[in-house]
N, C-alpha and C positions, 0 to 999 in steps of 0.2 A: 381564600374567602370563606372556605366552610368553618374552618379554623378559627375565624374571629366572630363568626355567628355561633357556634359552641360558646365562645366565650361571653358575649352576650348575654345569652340563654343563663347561661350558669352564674352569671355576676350577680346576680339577683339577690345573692342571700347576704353579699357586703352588705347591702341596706338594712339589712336583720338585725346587724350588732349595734347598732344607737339606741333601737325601741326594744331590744333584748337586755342594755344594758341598764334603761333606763325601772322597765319590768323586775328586772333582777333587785334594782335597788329600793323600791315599794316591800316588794316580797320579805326583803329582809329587813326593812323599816316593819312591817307589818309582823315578822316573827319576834324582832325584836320585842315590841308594846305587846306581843301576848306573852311572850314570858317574861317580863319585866313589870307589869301593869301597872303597879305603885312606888313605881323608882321615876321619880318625877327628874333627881338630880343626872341621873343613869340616862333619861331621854333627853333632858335637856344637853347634856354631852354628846350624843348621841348624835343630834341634829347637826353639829362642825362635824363630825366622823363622817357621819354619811354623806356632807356636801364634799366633803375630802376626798370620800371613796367617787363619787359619782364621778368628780373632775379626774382622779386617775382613771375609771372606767372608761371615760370617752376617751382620756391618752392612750389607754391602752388599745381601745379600740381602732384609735389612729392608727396606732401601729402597727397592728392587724390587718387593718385595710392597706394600707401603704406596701405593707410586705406582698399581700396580697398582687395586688397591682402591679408591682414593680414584675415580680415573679410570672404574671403575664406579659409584661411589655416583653421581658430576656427572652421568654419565647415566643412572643412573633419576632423578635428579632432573630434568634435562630434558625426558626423558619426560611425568613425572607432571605438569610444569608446562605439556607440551603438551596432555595429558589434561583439567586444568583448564581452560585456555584452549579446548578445543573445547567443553568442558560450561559452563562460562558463555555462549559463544557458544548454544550453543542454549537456553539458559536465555533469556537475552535475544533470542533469535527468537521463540519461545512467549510471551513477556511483549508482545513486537510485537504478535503475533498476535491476543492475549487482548484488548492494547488495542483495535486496530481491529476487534474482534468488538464489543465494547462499544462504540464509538464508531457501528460501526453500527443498534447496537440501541437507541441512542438519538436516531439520527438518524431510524430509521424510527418510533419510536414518538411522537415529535415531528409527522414527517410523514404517519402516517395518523390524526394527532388533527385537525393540519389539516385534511387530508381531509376528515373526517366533519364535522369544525365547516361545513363550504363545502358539504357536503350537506346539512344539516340545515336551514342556513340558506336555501338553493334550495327545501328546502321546505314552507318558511314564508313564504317570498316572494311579495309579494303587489302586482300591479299594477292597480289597477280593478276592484277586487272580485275579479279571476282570483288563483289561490295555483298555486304550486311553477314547473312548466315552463310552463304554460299562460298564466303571466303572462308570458313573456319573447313565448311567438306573440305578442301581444297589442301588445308594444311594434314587434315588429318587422310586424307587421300594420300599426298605425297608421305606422308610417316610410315604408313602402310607399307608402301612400296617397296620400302627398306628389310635387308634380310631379317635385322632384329628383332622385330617386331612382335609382338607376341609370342616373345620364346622365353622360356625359363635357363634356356642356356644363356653359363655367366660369360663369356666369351663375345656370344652375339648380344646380350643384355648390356654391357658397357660400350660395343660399338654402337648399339642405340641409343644410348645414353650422351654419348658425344655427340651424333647427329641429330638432337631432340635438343642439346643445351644450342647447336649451332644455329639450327636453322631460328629457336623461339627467340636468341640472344641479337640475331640477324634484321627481327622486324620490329622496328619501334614500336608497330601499332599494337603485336600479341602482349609486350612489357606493356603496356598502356591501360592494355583492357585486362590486365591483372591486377594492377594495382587501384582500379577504379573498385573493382569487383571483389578485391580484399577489403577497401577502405569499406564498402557497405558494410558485407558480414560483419566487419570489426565493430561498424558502429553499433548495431547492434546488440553484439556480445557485451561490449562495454556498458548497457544502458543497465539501468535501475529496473529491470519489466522482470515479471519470474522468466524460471525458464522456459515454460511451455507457452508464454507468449511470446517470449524470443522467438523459438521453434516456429511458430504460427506468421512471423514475419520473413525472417529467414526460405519460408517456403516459396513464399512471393518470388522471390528473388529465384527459388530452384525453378518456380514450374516455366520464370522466360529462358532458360538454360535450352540450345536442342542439342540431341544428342554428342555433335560434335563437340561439340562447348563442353558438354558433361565430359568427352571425351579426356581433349585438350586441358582441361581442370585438372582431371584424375594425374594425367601425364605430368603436369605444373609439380604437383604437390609428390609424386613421386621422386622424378627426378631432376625436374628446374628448380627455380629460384622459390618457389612455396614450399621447398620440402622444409625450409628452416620454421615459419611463421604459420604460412597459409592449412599447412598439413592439419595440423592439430583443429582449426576451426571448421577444416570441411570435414573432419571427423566428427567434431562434436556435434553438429548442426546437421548432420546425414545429409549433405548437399550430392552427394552422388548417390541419391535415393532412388532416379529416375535413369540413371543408366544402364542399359541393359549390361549383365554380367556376362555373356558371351561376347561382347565385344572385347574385354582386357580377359578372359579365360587364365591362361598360366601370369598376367600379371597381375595377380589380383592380390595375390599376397604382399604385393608393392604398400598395400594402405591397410590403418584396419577394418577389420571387418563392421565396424559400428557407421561407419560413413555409408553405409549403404542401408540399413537398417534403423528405424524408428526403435522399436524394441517397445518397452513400456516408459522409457526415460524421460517425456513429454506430455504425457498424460495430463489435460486437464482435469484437476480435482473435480469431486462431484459436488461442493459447495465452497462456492467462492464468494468472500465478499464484493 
C-alpha cells in the first residue's frame, strides 16, 4: 500500500510532458521568428515543421508516459508476486507446523496406550500365586537363592546362566512382559522425535520400572533372550538409570556402563525451535 501511494505522489510529473512539450514548441517557434524576422518563406515552412514536430512531440511523449507506466505496473507486480511468495511461504510453514503437531499427537497417544497396556499388564501379573510387582520380588528372590549369583566366577556365572534362561523361558507371563516392554522402547527409538525427546519419553517408561523389574531387565539383557535386541536399547536409553549398582556388583560388567548413566548424551539444547 505505501508502495503505490509513492507512486502516486510521484506520477505527477507524467502530466508535465504535454504542456512541457507544448511550451517547448512556442519557445522555439518564438526563437525561430527572432532569428529569422524577414524570412517570410523560412516561417511560412516553418509552420508544417513545427505542426510536424509538435505531433511527434506528443508521440514521443506517448511513449515516455507508456514506458513510464508500464515500468510501474512490472513493479507492483513484482511486488505483489513478492507478497504471494512470502504468504505462501508461511502458509506452508503453518501446514509444517500443523503436521508435526499432529504427528505428535499421534505418536503420544499411541505411546501412552502402550503405556497403560504394560501397566495394566504388570498388574495382572502373576508369578506363584504373587500378582502385580510382588511377583517380579519373587522371581528375583528365588534367583538370588541360587549359588551363582552375583559372582564373577565363570563356573558359577554359566550355572546361572542356565537357571535364569530356565526358570524366565518356564513362564509365559516374564516372555510376555518383555516383549510388551521391548515393543514400547522400540517404538520410540524408531520415531521421528530428536534424541533428547526420546530420552524424555523413554524415562516414563523407567521411572514405572521397581527395582525388581530393573532387576530382572538387567538379567534379560545380559543373559536371556534381550541380549540379542533389547541389550543395545536399554543401553542407549539408560533404562537401568534407577537401579541401584549394588544389587548386580560383580555383574555389572555384564552390560555397558552407559545403561546406567545419562552422561551429557540427552542434553536439551539451550534453544530450540
Amino acid at each position: 500500500m505505501e508502495d503505490k501511494k509513492k507512486f502516486k505522489i510521484r506520477g505527477w510529473y507524467i502530466y508535465l510532458i504535454f504542456p512541457l512539450t507544448i511550451g517547448l514548441f512556442f519557445v522555439a517557434w518564438y526563437l525561430f521568428d527572432y532569428t529569422y524576422p524577414s524570412n517570410n518563406l523560412i516561417n511560412y515552412q516553418d509552420k508544417f515543421t513545427a505542426i510536424s514536430a509538435l505531433f511527434s512531440g506528443f508521440a514521443f511523449a506517448g511513449v515516455i508516459c507508456t514506458i513510464i507506466l508500464q515500468s510501474r505496473e512490472l513493479k507492483l507486480q513484482r511486488q505483489e508476486l513478492e507478497l504471494t511468495r512470502q504468504e505462501l511461504k508461511l502458509q506452508r510453514e503453518a501446514a509444517e507446523k500443523q503436521n508435526e503437531l499432529l504427528e505428535r499427537q499421534r505418536f503420544e497417544n499411541t505411546f501412552f496406550n502402550l503405556l497403560q497396556n504394560l501397566s495394566s499388564f504388570v498388574e495382572s501379573f502373576e508369578f506363584k500365586g504373587y500378582k502385580g510387582t510382588t511377583g517380579f520380588y519373587i522371581i528375583i528372590r528365588d534367583l538370588k537363592g541360587i549359588k551363582g549369583f552375583n559372582s564373577s566366577n565363570n563356573n558359577l556365572l554359566e550355572e546361572f546362566k542356565l537357571y535364569y534362561k530356565d526358570k524366565s523361558n518356564s513362564n509365559e507371563n516374564i516372555g510376555l512382559y518383555f516383549r510388551m516392554l521391548y515393543r514400547l522402547i522400540k517404538f520410540v527409538d524408531e520415531s521421528d522425535l530428536k534424541d533428547y525427546e526420546k530420552y524424555q519419553y523413554t524415562s516414563f517408561v523407567r521411572a514405572q520400572l521397581s527395582n525388581d523389574q530393573l532387576l530382572l531387565l538387567f538379567l534379560n539383557c545380559a543373559l536371556g533372550n534381550g541380549k540379542e535386541k533389547f541389550k543395545k536399547l536399554v543401553e542407549d536409553w539408560v533404562l537401568l538409570k534407577n537401579l541401584p549398582k549394588g544389587a548386580i556388583e560383580n555383574m555389572i560388567s555384564w552390560i555397558d556402563n552407559k545403561a546406567f548413566e545419562r552422561g551429557d548424551r540427552y542434553q536439551k539444547p539451550n534453544k530450540v525451535n
